[in-house]
N, CA, C and O of each residue as an XYZ file, in Angstrom:
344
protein
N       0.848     -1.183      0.000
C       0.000      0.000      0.000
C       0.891      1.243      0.000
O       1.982      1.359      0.559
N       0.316      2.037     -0.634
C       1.023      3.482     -1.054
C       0.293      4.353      0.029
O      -0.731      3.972      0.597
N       0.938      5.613      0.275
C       0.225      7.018      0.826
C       0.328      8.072      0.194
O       0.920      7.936     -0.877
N      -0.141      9.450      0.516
C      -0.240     10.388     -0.272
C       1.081     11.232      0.011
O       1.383     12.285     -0.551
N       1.808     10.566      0.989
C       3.183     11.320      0.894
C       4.143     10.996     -0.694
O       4.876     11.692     -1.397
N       3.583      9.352     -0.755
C       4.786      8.984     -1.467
C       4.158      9.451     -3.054
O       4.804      9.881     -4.010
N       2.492      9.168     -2.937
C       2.506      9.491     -4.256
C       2.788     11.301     -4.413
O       3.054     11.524     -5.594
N       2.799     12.244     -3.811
C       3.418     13.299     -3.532
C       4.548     13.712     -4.055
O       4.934     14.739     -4.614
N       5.239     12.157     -3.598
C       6.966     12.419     -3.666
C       6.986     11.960     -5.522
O       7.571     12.653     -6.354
N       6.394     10.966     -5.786
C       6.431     10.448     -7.118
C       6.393     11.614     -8.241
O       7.209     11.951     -9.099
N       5.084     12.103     -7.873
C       4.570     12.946     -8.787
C       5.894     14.780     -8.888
O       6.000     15.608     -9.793
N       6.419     14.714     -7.881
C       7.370     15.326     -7.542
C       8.455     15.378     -8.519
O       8.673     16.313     -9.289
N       9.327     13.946     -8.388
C      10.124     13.478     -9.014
C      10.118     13.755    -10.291
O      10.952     14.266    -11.038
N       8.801     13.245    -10.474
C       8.418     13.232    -12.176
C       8.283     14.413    -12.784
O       8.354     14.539    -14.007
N       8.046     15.512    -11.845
C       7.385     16.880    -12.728
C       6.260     16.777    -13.228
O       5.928     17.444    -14.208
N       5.311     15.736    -12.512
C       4.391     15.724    -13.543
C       2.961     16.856    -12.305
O       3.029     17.150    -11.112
N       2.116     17.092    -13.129
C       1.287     18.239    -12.722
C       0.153     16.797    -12.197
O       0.077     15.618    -12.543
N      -0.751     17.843    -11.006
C      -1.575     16.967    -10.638
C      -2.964     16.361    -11.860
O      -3.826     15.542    -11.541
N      -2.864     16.922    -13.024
C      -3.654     17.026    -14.144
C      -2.738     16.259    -14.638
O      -3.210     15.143    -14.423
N      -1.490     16.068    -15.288
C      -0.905     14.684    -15.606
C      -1.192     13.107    -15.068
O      -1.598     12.142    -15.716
N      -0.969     13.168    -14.188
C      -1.206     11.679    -13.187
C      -2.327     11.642    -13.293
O      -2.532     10.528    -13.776
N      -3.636     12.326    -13.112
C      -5.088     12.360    -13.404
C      -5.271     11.589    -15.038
O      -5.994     10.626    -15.295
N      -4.578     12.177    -15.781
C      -4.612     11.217    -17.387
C      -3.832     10.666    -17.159
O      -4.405     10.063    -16.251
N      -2.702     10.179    -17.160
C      -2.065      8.719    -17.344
C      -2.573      8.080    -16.375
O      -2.617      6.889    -16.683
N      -3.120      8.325    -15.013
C      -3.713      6.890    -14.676
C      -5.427      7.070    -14.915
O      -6.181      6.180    -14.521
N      -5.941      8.272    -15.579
C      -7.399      7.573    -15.678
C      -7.941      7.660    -14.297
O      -8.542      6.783    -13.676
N      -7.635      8.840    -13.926
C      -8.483      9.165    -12.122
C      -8.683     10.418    -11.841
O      -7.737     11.203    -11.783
N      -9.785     10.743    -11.652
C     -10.149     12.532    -11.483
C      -9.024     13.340    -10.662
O      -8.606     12.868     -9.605
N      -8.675     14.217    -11.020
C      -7.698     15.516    -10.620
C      -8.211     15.793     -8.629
O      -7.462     15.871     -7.655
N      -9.756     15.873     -8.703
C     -10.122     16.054     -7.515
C      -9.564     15.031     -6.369
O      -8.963     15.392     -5.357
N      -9.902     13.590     -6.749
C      -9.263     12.530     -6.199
C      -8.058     12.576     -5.637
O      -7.728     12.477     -4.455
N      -7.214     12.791     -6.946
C      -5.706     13.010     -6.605
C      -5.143     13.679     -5.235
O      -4.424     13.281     -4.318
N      -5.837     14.920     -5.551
C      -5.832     15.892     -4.033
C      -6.198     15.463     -2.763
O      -5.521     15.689     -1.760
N      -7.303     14.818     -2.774
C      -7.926     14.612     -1.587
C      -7.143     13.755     -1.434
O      -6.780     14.158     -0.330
N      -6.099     12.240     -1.710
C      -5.382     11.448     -1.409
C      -3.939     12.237     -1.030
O      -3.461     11.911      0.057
N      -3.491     12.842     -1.503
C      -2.528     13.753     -1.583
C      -2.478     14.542     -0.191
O      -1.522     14.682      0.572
N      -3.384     14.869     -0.117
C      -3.754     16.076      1.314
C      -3.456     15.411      2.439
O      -3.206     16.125      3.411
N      -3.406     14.096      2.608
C      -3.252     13.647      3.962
C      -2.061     12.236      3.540
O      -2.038     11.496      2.557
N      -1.139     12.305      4.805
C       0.158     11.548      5.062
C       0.309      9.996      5.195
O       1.338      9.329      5.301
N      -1.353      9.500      5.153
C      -1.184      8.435      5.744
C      -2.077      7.813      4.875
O      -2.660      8.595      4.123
N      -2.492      6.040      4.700
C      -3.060      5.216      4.167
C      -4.323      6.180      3.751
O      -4.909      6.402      4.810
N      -4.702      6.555      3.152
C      -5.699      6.808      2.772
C      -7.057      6.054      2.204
O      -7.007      5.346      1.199
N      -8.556      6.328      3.119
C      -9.591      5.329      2.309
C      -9.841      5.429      1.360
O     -10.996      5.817      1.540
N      -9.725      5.408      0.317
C      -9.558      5.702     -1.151
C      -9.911      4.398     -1.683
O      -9.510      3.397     -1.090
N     -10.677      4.285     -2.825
C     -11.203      2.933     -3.628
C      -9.817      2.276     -3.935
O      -8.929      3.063     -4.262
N      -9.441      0.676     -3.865
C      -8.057      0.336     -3.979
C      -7.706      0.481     -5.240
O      -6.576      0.702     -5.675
N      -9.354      0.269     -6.211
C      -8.927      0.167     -7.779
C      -7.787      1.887     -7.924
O      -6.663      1.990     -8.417
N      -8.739      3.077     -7.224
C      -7.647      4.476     -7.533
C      -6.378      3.956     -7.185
O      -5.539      3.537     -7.982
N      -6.298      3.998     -6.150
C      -4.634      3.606     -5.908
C      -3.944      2.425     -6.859
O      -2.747      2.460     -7.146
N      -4.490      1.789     -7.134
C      -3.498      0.851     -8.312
C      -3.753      1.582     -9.414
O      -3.107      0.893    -10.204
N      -4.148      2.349     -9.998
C      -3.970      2.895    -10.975
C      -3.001      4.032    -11.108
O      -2.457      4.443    -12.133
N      -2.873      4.523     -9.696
C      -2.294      5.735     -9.750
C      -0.873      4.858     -9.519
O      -0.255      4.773    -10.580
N      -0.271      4.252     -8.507
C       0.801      3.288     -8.015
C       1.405      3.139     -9.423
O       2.523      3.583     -9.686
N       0.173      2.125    -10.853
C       1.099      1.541    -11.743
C       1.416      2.623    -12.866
O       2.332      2.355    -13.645
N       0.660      3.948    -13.025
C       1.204      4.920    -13.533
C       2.392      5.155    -13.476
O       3.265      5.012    -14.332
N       2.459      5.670    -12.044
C       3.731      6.345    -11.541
C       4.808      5.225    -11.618
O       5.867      5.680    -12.050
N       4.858      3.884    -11.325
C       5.779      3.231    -11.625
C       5.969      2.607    -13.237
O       7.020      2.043    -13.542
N       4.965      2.752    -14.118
C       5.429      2.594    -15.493
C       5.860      3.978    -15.439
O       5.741      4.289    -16.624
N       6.279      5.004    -14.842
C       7.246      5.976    -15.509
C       8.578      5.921    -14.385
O       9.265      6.835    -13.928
N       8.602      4.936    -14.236
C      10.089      4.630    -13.294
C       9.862      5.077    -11.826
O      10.558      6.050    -11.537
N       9.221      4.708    -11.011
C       9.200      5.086     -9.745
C       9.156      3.849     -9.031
O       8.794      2.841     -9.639
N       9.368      3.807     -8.233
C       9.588      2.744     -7.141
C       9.022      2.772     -5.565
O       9.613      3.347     -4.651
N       7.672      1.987     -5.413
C       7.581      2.842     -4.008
C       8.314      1.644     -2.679
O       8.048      0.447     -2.570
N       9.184      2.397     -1.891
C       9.822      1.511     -0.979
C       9.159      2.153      0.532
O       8.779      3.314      0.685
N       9.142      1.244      1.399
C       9.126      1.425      2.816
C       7.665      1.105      2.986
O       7.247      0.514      1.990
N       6.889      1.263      3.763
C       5.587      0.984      4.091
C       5.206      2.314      4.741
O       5.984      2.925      5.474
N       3.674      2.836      4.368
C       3.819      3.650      4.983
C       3.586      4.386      6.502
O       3.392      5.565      6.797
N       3.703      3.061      7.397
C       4.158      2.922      9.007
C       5.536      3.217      8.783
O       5.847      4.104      9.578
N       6.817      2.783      7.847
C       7.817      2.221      7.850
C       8.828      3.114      7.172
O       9.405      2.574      6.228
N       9.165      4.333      7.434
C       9.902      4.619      6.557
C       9.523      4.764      4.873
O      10.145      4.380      3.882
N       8.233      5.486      5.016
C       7.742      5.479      3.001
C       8.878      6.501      2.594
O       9.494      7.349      3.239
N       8.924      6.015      1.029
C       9.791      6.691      0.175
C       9.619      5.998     -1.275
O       9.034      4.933     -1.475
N      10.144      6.682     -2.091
C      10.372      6.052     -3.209
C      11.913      6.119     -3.935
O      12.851      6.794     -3.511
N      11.930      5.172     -5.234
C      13.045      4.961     -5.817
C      13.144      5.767     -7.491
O      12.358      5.336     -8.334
N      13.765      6.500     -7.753
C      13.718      6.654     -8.851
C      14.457      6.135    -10.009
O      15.652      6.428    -10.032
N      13.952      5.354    -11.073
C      14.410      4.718    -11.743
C      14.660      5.227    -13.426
O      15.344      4.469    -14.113
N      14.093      6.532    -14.092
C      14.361      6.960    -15.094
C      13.758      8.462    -14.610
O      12.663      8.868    -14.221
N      15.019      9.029    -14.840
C      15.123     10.389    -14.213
C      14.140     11.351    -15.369
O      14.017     11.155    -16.578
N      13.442     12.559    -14.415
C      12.566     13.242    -15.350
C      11.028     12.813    -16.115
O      10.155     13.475    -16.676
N      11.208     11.383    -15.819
C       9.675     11.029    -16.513
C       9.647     11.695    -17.677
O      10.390     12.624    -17.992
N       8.667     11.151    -18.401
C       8.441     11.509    -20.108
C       8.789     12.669    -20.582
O       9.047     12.741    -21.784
N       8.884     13.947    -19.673
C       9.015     15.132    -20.384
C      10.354     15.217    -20.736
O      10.453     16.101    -21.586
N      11.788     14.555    -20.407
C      12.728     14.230    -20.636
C      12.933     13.436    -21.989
O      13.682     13.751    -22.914
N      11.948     12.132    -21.882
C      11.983     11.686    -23.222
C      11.321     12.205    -24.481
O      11.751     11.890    -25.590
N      10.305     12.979    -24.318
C      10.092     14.195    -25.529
C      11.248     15.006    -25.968
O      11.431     15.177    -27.174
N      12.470     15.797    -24.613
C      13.420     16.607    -25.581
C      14.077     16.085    -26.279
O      14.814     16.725    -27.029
């Protein structure tokens, strides 16, 4: 399970806008926020969170730690897509 720190940190990494992650994973912009806004497991439908999770990791992210445990993530292709457009 992911939290809204890490997807935070993901979306971070990536540069991507909260209206990006909303289209590549196919989940309302509003959503995003309200998961986002708070630090911890969030009740959120599980289908959102796997969508948002396999987004962010088909663009190289990695989520490590649990989020009792030390959450964080890994970055695995620096910049996300807007890198591979220049």
């Amino acid at each position: 399970m992911i939290d809204g720190r890490q997807i935070r940190m993901a979306r971070a990494a990536l540069r991507w806008t909260i209206q990006e992650l909303a289209f590549k994973a196919d989940v309302g912009d509003r959503t995003i926020k309200r998961i986002e806004a708070v630090d911890q497991v969030e009740a959120a439908n599980l289908n959102t969170i796997y969508r948002l999770k396999s987004a962010l990791e088909a663009a190289g992210i990695e989520f490590i730690g649990a989020p009792n445990d030390a959450p964080g993530i890994r970055i695995h292709a620096q910049g996300g897509d807007r890198d591979k457009e220049r």
